[in-house]
Steps between C-alpha positions, in 0.01 A plus 500: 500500500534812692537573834490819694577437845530776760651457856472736768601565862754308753703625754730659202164599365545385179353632166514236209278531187628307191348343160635156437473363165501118545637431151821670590593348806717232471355131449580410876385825643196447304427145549509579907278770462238293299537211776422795764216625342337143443585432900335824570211403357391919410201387264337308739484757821191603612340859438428475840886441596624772299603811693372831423831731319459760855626193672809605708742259668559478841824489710808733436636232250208392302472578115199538283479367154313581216521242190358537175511227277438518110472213258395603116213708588409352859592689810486366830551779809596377890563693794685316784677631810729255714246397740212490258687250228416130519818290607447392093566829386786622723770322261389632174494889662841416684645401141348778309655757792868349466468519096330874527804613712760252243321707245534866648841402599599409143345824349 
């Protein structure tokens, strides 16, 4: 699986946009990420629930995330911002910002 995730904003207004291959990550990394997603529940949210990509966060240290998921030739697309994500999803975007930055760090 692939994921492109994309984090913006924050007080130190923060610009992350990475690709993560799941197959590369290592088993533990991966096996938390695949419990996050299940807990998140993404295929099951509502067209009506899903926020619009113009959707801009609110408050000086709010991000915006854009997540783009890709399984064989499936592609699933969500928009969140912090006060728009359900309290279900705010783990899996909170682990997918620490591994972006892990990732840009290590590059």
């Amino acid at each position: 699986m692939h994921i492109q995730f994309s984090c913006v904003g924050g007080m130190a207004n923060l610009d992350l946009n990475v690709v993560i291959d799941t197959d590369e990550l290592p088993q533990a990394k991966r096996d938390q990420l695949q419990h996050l997603m299940e807990t998140a529940d993404l295929s099951n949210l509502s067209l009506g629930r899903m926020i619009e990509a113009k959707a801009k966060a609110t408050g000086a240290d709010a991000f915006s995330y854009k997540l783009d998921i890709l399984e064989e030739t499936e592609k699933q697309s969500f928009t969140f911002t912090d006060t728009t994500a359900s309290g279900k999803v705010r783990p899996l975007l909170d682990y997918l910002r620490n591994l972006a930055i892990e990732v840009k760090l290590a590059e």
